[in-house]
C-alpha positions in Angstrom: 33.9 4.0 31.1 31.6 6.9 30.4 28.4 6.8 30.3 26.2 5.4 27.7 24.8 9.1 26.9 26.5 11.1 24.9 28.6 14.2 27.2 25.3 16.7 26.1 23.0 14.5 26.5 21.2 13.9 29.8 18.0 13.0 31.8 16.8 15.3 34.6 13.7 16.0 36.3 14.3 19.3 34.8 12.7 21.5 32.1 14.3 21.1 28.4 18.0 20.6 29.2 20.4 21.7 27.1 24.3 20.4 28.1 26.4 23.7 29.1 29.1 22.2 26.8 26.6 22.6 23.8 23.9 25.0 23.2 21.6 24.2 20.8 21.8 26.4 18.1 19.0 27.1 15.4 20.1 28.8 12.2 18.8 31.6 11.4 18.6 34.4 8.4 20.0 37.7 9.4 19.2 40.8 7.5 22.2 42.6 6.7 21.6 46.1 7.3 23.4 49.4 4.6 26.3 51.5 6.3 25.9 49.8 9.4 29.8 48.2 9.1 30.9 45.1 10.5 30.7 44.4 14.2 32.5 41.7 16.8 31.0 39.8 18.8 33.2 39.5 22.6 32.1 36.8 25.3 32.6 37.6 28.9 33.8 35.0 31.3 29.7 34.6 32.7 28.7 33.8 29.0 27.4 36.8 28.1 27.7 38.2 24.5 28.4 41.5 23.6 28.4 43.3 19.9 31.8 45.6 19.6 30.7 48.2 16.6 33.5 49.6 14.8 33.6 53.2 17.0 34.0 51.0 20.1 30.6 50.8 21.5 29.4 48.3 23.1 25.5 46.2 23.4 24.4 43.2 25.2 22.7 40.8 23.2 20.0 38.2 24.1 20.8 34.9 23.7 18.1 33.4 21.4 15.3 30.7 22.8 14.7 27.2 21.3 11.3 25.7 21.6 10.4 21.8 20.3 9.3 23.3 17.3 12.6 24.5 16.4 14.2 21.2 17.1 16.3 19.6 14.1 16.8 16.6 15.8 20.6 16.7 16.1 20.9 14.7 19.1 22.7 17.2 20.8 20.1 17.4 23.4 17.0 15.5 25.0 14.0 17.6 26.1 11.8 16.6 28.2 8.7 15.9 26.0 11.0 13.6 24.7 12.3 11.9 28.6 8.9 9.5 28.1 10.1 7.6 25.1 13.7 6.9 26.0 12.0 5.6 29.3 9.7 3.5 27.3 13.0 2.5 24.9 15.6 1.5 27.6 17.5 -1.3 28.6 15.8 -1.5 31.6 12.4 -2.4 29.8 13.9 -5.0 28.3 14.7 -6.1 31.7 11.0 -6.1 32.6 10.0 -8.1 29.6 12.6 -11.0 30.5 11.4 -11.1 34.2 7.9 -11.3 33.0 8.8 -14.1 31.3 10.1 -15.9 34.4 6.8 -15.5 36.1 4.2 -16.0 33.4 2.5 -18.6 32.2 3.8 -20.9 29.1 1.0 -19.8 26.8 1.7 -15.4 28.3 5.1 -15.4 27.8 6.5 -13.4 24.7 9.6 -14.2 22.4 12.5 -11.9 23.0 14.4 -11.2 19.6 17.0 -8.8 19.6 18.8 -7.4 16.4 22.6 -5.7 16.6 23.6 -3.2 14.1 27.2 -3.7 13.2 28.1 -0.5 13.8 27.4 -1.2 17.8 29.0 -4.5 17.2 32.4 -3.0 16.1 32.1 -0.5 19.4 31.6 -3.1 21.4 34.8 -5.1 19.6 36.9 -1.9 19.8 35.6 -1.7 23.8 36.5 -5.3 25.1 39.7 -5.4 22.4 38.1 -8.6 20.4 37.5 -9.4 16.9 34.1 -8.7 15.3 33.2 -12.2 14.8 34.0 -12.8 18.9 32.1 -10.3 19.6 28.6 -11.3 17.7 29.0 -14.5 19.1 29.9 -13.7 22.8 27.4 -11.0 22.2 24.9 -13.6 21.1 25.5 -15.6 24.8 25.2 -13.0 26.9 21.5 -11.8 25.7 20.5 -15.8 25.5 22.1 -16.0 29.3 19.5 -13.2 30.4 16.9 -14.8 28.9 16.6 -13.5 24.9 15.6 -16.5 22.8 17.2 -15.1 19.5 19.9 -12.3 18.2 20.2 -11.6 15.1 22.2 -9.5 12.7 20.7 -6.0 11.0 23.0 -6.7 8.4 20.7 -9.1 6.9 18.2 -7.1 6.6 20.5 -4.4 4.9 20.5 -6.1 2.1 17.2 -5.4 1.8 17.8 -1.5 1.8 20.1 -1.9 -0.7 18.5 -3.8 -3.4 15.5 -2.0 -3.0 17.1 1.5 -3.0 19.0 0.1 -6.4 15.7 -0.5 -8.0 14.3 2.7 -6.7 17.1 5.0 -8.1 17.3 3.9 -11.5 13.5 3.9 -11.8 13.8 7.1 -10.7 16.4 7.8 -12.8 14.5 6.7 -15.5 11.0 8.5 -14.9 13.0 11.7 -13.8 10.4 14.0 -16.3 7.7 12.7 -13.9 7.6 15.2 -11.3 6.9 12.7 -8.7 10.1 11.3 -9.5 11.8 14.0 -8.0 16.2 13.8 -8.7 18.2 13.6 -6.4 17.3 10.7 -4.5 18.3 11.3 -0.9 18.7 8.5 1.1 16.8 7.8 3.6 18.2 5.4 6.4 19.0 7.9 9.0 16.5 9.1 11.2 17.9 12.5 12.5 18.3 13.3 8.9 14.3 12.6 8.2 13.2 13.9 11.4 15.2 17.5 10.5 13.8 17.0 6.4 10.2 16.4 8.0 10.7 19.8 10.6 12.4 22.0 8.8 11.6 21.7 5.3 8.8 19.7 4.8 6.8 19.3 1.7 9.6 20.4 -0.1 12.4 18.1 0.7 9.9 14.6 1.1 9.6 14.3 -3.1 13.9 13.9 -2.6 13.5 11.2 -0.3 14.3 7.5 -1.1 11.2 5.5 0.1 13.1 2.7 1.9 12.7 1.7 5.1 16.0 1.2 6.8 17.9 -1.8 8.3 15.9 -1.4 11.5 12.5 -0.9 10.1 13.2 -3.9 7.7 14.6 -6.2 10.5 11.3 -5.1 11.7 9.4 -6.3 9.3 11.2 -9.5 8.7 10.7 -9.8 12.4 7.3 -9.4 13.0 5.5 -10.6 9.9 7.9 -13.3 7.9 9.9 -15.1 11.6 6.5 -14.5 13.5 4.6 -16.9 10.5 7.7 -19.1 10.7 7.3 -19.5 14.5 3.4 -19.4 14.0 3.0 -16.3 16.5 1.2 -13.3 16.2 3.2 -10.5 16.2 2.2 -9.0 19.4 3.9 -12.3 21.1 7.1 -11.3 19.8 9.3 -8.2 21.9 11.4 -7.0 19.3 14.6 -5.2 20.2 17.4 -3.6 18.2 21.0 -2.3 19.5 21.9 0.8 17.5 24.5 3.3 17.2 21.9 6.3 17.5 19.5 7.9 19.8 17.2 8.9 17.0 16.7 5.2 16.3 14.1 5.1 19.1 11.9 8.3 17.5 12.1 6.2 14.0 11.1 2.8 15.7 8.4 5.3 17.2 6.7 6.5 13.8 3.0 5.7 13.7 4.0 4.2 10.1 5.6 1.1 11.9 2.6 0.4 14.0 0.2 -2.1 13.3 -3.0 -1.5 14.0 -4.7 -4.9 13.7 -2.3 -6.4 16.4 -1.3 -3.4 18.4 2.3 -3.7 18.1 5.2 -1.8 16.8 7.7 -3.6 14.1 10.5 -2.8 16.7 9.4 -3.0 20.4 12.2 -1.0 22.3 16.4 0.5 20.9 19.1 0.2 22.8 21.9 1.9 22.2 25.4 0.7 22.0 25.8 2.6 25.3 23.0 0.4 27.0 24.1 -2.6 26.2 27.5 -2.1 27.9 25.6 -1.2 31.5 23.6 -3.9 30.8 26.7 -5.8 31.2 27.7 -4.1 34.0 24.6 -4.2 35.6 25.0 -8.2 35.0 28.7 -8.1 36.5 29.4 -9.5 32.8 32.8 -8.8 30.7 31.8 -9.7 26.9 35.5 -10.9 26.6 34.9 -13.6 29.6 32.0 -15.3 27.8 32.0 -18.6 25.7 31.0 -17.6 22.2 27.4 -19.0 21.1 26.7 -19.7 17.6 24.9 -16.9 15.6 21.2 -17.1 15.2 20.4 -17.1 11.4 16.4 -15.8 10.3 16.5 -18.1 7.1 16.3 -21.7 8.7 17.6 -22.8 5.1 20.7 -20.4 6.0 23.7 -21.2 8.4 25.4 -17.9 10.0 29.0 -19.1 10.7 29.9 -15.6 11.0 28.8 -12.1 10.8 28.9 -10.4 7.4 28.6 -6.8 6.2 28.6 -4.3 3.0 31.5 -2.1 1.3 30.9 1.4 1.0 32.0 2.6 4.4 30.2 2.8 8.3 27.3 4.1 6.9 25.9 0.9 5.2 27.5 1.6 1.8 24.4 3.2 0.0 26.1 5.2 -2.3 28.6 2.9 -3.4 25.8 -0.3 -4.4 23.7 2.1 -5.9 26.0 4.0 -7.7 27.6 0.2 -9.2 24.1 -1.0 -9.8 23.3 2.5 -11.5 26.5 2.3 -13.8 25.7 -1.6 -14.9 21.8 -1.0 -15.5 21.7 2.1 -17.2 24.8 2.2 -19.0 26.6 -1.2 -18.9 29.6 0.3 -17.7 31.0 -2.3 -14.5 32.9 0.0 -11.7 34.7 -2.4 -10.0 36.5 0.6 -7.5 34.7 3.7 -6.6 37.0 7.1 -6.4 35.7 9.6 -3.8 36.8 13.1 -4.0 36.6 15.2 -0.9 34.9 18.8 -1.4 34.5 21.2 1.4 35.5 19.0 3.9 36.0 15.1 4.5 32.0 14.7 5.4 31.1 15.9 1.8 32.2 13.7 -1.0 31.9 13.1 -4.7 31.6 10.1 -6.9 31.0 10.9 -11.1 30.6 8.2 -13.7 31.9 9.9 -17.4 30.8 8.2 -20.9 32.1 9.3 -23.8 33.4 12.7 -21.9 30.0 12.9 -20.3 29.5 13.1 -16.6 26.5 10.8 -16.9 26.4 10.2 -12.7 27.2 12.4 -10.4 26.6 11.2 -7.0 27.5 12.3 -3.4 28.4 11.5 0.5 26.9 14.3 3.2 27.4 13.7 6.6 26.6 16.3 9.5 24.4 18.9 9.6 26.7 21.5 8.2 26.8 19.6 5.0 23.3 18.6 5.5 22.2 22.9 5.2 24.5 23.2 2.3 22.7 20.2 0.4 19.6 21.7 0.8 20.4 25.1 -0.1 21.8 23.9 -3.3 17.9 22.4 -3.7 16.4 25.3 -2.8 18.7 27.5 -5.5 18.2 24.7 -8.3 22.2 24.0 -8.2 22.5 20.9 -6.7 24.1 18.5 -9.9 23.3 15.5 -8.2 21.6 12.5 -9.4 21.9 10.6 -5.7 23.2 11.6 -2.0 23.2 9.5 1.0 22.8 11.9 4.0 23.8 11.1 7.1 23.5 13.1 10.6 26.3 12.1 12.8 29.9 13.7 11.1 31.8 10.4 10.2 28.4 8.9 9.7 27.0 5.9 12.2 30.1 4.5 13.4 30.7 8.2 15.2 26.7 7.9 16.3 25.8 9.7 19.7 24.8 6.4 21.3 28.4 4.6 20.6 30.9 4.1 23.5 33.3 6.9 24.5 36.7 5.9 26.1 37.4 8.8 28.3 41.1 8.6 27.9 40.8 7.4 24.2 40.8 10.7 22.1 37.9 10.4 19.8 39.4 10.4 16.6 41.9 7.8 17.2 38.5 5.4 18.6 36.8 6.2 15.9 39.7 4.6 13.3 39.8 1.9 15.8 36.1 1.3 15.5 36.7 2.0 11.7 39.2 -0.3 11.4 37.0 -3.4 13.1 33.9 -3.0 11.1 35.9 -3.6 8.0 37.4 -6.8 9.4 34.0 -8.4 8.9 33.2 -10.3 5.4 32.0 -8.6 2.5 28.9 -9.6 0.5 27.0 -8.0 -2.3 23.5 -7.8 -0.8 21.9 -9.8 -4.1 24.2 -12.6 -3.5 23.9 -12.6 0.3 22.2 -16.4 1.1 18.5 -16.9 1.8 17.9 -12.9 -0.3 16.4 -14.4 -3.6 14.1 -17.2 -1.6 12.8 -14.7 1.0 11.8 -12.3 -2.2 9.8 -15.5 -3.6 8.4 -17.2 -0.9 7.7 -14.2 1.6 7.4 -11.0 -0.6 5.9 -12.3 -3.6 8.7 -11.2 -6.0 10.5 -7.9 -6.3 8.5 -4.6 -7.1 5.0 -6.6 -5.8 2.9 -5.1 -3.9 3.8 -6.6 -0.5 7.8 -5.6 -1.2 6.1 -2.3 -1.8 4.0 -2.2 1.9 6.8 -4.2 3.9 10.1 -2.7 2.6 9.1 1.0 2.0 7.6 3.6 4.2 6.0 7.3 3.5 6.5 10.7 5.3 5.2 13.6 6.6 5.6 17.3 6.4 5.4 18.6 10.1 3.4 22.2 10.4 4.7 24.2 13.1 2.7 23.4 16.2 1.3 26.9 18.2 2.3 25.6 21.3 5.5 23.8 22.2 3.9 20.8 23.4 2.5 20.0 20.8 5.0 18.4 18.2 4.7 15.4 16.1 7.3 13.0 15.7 
């Protein structure tokens, strides 16, 4: 089994590392200069890069430096400003919070909740060769065996995301001669994609952006403000941890905006990835497919969890597809009962259009990778982007391909990846506004949709990032 970080990612005691497999590469603008002709570019077997001019001369060029400033948080790389937090987010801490446990004192110990995505459940299920529902649940004993009290599922708190970025789009959609109610509405639930619209363009992209948190940051909430009342704790006695598919799931839970100050505490505590969880397993000499299954933990006490459950719309979490349904009933009762993607440049950009009476009256759209990513925003920039709606993702394939999912060695990726695929869409299907326990925690715990404390708990705000003079000296 490789290990749990990606093949270009790595910890050292070194300076910023950068994997030799894959440099990290910041795009630049190069002026084309008149009569100068084209030139090639030849690589020598040490690496080094020569330009070939059309008479046959030859000149070395210098490779080009990467500071943290000019970081887009890809993931391809960890630098070592950045070695702290993924010590501070590990499996291992998690490890120190259950031993504390063992040792302290009834009224000093802390309830340990831990949250799976179902993207990392499906790599796990595609790893030990079970079924998705064998793995929550086997999944489930193996935490409660170390000494977690309860696991939950992220896909609860999805249906959060999704009924709030409904609402959000078609008010936006609505309000769109307000300039704050900037079209398109980019979504928002992947933090390599925020992290790069915060860096790289700023104050010009954050009017785009949906303003809903994302499964994580919801769980989070749920978490520590509505199970904390429930088990009448504070939040600071709960250690919140989520399994996710992603590296850049640990800057997110990092945000100052999910800190509270009155208690000291983060919404989510410490991310493991996929990755981690499997040498936690191995560290506990523990085969998920050995276990007796446990039954699933459910947040809504009114609410049984017999099984796992998940969304249509793909690995992502299905954003455009419930949003572009709930866009088509609202605003012009029109009822899409199948959505018809059409692939553009490649298979990580995608199209969806809703037509009335000839009209295209929707046009929304799927862009996954940064190479999409750059071509979405240069469309912004150039005021020719016809889209009403994107959801953006990172990681090409989205966040079943994330950088902290298992690799099989002697799997070749593409053929794990329709296996993973395949298992996440074994699990049931729910629309999120019929999912159980959804309408009564809007009433009793949020106060009704669109109230204020839907507003504070499910949403979020961000921030352009000015270019720091030294290095050190980024914010995340």
């Amino acid at each position: 089994m490789a290990s749990p970080f990606s093949g270009v990612l790595q910890l050292t005691d070194l300076d910023d590392f950068i994997g030799p497999s894959q440099d990290c590469i910041k795009p630049m603008k190069v002026d084309k200069r008149s009569g100068s002709g084209v030139a090639k570019i030849h690589i020598e077997d040490d690496g080094s890069y020569f330009q070939v001019t059309q008479d046959g001369g030859t000149r070395k060029l210098e490779k080009a430096k990467i500071s943290l400033d000019d970081c887009l948080a890809c993931s391809g790389c960890v630098t070592s400003a950045e070695t702290v937090l993924i010590t501070q987010q590990s499996h291992e801490e998690l490890r120190k919070v259950i031993d504390a446990n063992k040792t302290a004192a009834p009224g000093q110990q802390r309830l340990v909740v831990v949250s799976v995505s179902p993207q990392s459940r499906a790599s796990l299920a595609a790893q030990f060769g079970l079924n998705p529902t064998d793995t929550a649940r086997k999944l489930t004993a193996f935490f409660k065996k170390i000494g977690v009290h309860y696991v939950f599922d992220t896909s609860f708190s999805r249906n959060f995301s999704l009924l709030e970025s409904q609402r959000e789009f078609v008010q936006r959609f609505r309000g769109q001669a307000d300039s704050q109610q900037a079209l398109p509405v980019l979504a928002s639930a992947c933090p390599g994609w925020i992290c790069y619209a915060e860096k790289t363009h700023g104050s010009f992209l954050i009017p785009y952006l949906s303003t809903v948190r994302s499964p994580q940051q919801v769980m989070g909430s749920l978490v520590k403000d509505f199970f904390a009342q429930q088990q009448h704790l504070t939040p600071d006695r709960i250690y919140h941890v989520t399994v996710m598919p992603c590296y850049d799931k640990k800057l997110e839970a990092s945000r100052p905006d999910f800190f509270s100050q009155d208690y000291q505490t983060r919404d989510v505590d410490c991310v493991v990835t996929t990755g981690e969880v499997f040498k936690l397993l191995e560290e506990e000499g523990v085969s998920l497919s050995e276990l007796e299954p446990a039954p699933l933990d459910s947040l809504c006490s009114s609410v049984s969890a017999q099984e796992p459950s998940s969304h249509r719309g793909g690995g992502s979490g299905g954003y455009l597809e419930h949003v572009f349904q709930h866009a088509a009933r609202e605003l012009f009762g029109i009822h899409v009962d199948e959505i018809t993607y059409r692939p553009l440049r490649n298979k990580d950009f995608q199209e969806v259009t809703l037509e009335k009476e000839g009209q295209i009256v929707l046009h929304f759209a799927a862009a996954y990778g940064f190479r999409n990513i750059q071509n979405l925003v240069q469309k912004l920039k150039r005021g020719r982007c016809p889209y009403h709606y994107v959801e953006v993702m990172a990681c090409p394939a989205g966040c079943l391909n994330g950088g902290g999912q298992l690799k099989a060695p002697n799997t070749p990726g593409k053929e794990l990846l329709q296996r993973v695929e395949t298992l996440y869409s074994m699990v049931r299907t729910e629309a999120p506004e019929d999912a159980p326990g959804i309408q009564e925690l809007y009433r009793c715990w949020l106060q009704g949709e669109g109230s204020e404390r839907a507003g504070r708990l499910l949403h979020t705000s961000y921030h352009a990032v000015e270019k720091a003079s030294s290095s050190l000296g980024i914010r995340w």
